[in-house]
Legacy VTK file of the C-alpha trace (Angstrom):
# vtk DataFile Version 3.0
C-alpha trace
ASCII
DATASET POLYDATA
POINTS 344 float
-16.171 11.110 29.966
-15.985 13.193 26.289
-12.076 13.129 27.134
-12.193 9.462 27.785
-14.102 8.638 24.789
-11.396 10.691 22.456
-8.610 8.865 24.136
-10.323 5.657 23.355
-10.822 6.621 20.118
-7.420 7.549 18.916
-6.005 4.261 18.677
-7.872 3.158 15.912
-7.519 6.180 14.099
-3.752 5.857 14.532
-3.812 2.778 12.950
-5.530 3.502 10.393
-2.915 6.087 9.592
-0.622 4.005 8.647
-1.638 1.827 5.367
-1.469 -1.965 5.225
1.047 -3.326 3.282
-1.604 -6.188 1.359
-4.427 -3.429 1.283
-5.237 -2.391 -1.557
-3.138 -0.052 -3.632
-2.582 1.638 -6.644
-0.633 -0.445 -8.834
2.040 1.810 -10.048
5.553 1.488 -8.325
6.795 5.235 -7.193
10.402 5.677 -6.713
12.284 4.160 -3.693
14.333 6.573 -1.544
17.209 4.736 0.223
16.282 5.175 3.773
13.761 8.178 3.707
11.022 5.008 3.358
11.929 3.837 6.915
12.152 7.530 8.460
8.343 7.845 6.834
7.114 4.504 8.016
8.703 5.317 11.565
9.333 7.993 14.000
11.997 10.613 13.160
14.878 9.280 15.166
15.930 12.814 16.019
12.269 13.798 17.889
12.350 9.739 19.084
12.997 10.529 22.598
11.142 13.128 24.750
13.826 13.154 26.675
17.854 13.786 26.662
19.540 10.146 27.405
22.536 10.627 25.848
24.494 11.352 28.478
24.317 6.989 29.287
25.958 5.133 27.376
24.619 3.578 24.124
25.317 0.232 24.672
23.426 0.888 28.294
20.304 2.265 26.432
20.055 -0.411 23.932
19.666 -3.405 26.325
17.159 -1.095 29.035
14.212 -2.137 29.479
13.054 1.575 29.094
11.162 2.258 25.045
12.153 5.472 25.284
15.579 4.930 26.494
15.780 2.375 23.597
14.534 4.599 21.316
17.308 7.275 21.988
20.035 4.998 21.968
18.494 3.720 17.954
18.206 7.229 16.908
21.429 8.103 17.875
23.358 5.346 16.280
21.276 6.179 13.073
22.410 9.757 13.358
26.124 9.080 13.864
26.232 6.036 11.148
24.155 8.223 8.539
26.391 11.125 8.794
30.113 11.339 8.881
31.958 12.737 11.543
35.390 14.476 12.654
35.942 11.359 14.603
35.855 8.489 12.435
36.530 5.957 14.570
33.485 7.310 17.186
31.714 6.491 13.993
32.936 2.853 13.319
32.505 2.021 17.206
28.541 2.786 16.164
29.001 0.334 13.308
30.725 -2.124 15.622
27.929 -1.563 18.185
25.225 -2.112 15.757
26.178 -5.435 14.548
26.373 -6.429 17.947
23.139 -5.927 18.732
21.186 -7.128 15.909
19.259 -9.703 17.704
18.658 -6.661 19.901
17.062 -4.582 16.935
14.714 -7.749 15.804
13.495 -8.066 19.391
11.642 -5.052 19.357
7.712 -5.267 19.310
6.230 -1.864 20.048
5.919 -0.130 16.782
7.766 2.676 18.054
10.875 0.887 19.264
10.543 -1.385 15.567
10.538 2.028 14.022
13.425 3.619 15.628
15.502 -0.013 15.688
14.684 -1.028 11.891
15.939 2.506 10.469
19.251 1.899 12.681
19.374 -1.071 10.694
18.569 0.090 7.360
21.754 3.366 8.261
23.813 0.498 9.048
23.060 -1.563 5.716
23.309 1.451 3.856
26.685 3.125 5.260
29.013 0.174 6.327
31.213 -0.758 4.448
32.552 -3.779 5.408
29.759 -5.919 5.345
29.522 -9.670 4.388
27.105 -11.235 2.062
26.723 -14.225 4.848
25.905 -11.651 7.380
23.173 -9.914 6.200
21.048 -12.017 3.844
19.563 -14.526 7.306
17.735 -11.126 7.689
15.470 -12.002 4.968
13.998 -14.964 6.776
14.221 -13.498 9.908
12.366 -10.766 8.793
9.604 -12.345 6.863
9.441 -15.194 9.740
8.929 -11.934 12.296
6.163 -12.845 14.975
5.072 -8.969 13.996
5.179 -9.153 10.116
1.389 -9.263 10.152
1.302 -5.698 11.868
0.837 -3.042 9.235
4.041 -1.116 10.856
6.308 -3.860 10.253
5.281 -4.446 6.308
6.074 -0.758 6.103
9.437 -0.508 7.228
10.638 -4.321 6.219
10.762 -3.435 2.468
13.377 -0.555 2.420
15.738 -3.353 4.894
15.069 -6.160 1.871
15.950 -3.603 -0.733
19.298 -2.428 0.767
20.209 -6.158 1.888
19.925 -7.214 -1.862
22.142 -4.127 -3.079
24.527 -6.203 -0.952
23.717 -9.746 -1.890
21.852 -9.188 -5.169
18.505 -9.895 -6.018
18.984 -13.861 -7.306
20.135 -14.311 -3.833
17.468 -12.483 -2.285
14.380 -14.060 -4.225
16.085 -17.334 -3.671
16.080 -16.869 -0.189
12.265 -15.661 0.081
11.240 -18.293 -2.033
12.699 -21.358 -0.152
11.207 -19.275 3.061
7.773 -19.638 1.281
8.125 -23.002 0.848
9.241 -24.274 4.267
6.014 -22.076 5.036
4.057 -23.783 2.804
5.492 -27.276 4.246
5.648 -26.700 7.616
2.941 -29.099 9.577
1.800 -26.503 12.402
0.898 -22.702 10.907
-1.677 -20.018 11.819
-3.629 -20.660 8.354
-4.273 -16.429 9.121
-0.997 -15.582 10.073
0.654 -17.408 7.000
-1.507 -15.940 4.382
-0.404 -12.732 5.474
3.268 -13.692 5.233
2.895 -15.281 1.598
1.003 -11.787 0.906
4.039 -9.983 2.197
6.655 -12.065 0.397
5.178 -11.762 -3.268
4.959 -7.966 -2.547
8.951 -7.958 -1.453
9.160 -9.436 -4.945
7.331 -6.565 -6.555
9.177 -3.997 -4.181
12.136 -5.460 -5.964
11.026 -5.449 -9.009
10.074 -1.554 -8.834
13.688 -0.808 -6.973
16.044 -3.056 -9.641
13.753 -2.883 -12.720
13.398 -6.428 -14.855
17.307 -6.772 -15.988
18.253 -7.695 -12.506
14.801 -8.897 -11.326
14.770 -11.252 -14.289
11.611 -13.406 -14.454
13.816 -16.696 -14.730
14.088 -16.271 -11.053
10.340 -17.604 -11.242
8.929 -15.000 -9.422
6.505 -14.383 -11.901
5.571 -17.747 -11.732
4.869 -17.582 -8.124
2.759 -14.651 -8.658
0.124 -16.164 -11.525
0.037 -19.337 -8.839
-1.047 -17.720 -6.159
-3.514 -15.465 -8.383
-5.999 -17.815 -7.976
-5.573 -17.512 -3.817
-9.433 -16.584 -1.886
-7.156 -14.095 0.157
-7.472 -10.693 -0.814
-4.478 -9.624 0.337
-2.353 -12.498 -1.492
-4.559 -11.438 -4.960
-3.196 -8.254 -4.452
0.037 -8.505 -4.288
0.075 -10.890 -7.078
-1.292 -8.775 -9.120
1.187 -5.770 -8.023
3.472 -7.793 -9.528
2.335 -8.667 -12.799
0.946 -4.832 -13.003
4.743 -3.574 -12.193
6.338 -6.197 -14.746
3.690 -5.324 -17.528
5.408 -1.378 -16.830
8.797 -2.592 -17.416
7.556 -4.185 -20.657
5.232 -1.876 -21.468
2.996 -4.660 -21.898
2.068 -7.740 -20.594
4.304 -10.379 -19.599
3.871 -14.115 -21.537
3.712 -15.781 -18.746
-0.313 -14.711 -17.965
-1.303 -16.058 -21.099
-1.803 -19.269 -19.203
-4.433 -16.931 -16.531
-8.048 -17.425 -16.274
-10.235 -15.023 -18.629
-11.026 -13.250 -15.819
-7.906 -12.894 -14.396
-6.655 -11.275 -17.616
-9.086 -8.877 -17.457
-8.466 -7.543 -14.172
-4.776 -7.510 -14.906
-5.530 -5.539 -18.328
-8.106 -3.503 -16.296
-5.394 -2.060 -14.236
-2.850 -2.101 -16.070
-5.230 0.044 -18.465
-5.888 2.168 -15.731
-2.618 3.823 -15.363
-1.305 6.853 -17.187
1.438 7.455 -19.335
2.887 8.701 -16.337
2.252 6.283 -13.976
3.779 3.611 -16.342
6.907 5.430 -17.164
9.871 3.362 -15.994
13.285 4.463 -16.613
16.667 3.572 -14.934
15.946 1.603 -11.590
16.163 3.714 -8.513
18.874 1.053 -6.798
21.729 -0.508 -7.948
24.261 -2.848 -6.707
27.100 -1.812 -4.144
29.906 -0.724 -6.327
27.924 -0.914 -9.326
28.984 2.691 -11.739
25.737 4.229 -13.297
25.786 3.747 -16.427
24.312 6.339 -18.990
21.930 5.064 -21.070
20.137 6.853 -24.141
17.582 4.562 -24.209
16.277 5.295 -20.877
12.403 5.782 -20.238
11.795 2.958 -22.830
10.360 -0.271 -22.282
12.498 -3.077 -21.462
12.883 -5.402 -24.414
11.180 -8.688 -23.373
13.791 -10.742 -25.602
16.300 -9.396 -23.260
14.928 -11.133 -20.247
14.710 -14.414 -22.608
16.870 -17.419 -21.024
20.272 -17.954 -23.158
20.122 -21.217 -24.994
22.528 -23.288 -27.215
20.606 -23.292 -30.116
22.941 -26.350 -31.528
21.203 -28.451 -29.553
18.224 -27.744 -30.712
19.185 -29.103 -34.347
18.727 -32.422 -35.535
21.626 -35.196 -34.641
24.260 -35.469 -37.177
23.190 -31.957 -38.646
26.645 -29.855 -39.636
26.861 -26.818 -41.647
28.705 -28.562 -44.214
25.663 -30.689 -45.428
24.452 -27.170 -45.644
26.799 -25.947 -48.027
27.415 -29.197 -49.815
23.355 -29.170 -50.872
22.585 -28.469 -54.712
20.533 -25.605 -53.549
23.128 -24.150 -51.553
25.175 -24.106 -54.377
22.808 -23.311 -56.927
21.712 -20.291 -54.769
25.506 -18.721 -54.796
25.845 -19.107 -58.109
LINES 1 345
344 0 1 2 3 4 5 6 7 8 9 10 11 12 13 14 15 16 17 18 19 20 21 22 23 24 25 26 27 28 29 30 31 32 33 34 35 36 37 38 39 40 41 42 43 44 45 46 47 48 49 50 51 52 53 54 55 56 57 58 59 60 61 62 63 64 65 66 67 68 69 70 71 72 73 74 75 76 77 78 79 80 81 82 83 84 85 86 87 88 89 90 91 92 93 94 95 96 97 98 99 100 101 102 103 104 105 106 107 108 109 110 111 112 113 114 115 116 117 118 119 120 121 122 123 124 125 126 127 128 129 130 131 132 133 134 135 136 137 138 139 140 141 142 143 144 145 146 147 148 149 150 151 152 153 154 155 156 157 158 159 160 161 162 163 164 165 166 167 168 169 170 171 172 173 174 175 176 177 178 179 180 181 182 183 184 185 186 187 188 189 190 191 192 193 194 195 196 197 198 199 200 201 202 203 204 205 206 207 208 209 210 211 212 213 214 215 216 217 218 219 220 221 222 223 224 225 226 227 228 229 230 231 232 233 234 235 236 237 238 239 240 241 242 243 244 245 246 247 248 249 250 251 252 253 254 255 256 257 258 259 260 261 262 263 264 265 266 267 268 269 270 271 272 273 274 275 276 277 278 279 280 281 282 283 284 285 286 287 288 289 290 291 292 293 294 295 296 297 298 299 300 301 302 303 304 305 306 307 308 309 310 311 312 313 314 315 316 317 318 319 320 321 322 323 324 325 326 327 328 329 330 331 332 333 334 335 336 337 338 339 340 341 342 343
């Protein structure tokens, strides 16, 4: 009976292992590692399978309907597309295979096979090199649309897949993409009202996942993410609140202070946001250069790095010409008395 009652009791305790992704959290953004974040969130491919598979063939493994043989065959094609080989083209077959069997990879619904299957992905996104913008940005929705993406597993390894699509397609692409998601969410006439508050809550955090991976210059606030965020403030759902305000908190670290846009927030939201914002050290609201960049993008040496953003910078360009009176040249300017009185 005690061993009964210790195997019954592990479960919970597992999951309570692994953090939520709308729990609560402290506010300040730590630096993204390109893949180690789905290795962490997941099991370590190589110690995936108990057993030794790999004498069947990967394509054979993938589509069993075996976890662990599943497993193996993931882990494997992480190892061999992660690392490069003396036989390239052993290597590009894995890359071939992979692509193939995306649909495959998405299918998975035991955290451990979701684990193993969502790394794969995240070695393919992050060593092919012939991939297609077209390709790879329907994983957005697909993701965020996941039957799973309320289970604390998936919001831990979905971020590090958004974050290496958008190195791909960019991040205008990528909030444009979660945004119309949210509102066909919003609009659709049949939803779980549980189910979608927990996917709203997980795409305003994507936003502030991007926002802590490509810092405010790419993540410019003109994408109206920002917007979306001091909207859904107001939200009863915890979860939702918290990730609007993760945000906001992250944005306010670029800027070193505040962002205009919550001047229009309730007095007590602007507390709160000041509170934690407050709350951080010097440390914890350091932000230098961004720990992503874009595929082929150079790094760029910067002296000014570790300084705040400069909030003008993320300011909209506009023709100030049209902003003058009708008829107004500058040679009524110069042709005033004043004018000429004042170059005398």
């Amino acid at each position: 009976p005690a061993a009964a009652a210790a195997t019954a009791a592990a479960p919970p305790a597992a999951a309570a292992a692994v953090p939520a992704f709308n729990a609560a959290a402290p506010a300040a953004a730590t630096s993204a590692a390109p893949l180690g974040a789905l290795s962490e969130a997941g099991p370590v491919p190589a110690e995936a399978a108990e057993e030794d598979y790999s004498n069947e063939p990967l394509e054979t493994r993938l589509t069993s309907k075996d976890l662990e043989r599943r497993c193996s065959a993931w882990s494997e094609l992480c190892a061999k597309m992660a690392e490069p080989t003396d036989e390239p083209s052993e290597r590009e077959q894995c890359f071939v295979l992979m692509k193939k069997h995306i649909d495959t990879c998405l299918a998975e619904t035991l955290p451990k096979g979701q684990g193993c299957a969502l790394t794969a992905l995240g070695a393919y996104l992050e060593h092919a090199t012939d991939i297609d913008a077209s390709e790879v940005l329907p994983l957005v929705r697909r993701l965020v649309e996941h039957k799973s993406i309320d289970k604390p597993k998936m919001q831990q390894l979905v971020p590090t897949v958004i974050s290496l699509v958008a190195e791909i397609v960019e991040c205008p692409a990528v909030v444009a993409e979660l945004t119309a998601c949210l509102t066909d969410l919003e609009n659709a006439k049949k939803k779980i009202q549980g189910f979608f508050k927990k996917q709203v809550a997980v795409i305003i955090k994507l936003l502030s996942h991007l926002l802590r991976d490509f810092g405010p210059l790419k993540m410019v606030p003109k994408l109206g993410y920002v917007n979306l965020a001091v909207k859904y403030l107001s939200d009863t759902d915890r979860g939702i609140k918290e990730s609007c305000y993760s945000v906001l908190v992250e944005l306010s670290c670029w800027l070193g202070e505040e962002p205009d846009a919550t001047k229009t927030l309730e007095e007590p939201q602007k507390k709160e946001l000041s509170k934690r914002f407050d709350a951080l050290s010097d440390e914890e609201k350091a932000r230098s250069q961004p720990p992503r960049r874009y595929r082929g993008e150079k790094v760029v040496d910067d002296d000014k790095a570790g300084m705040a953003v400069d909030k003008y910078a993320l300011a909209e360009a506009v023709d100030v010409l049209k902003k003058l009176p009708k008829g107004w040249t500058f040679e009524k300017v110069f042709g005033m008395e004043k004018w000429k009185d004042k170059q005398v």
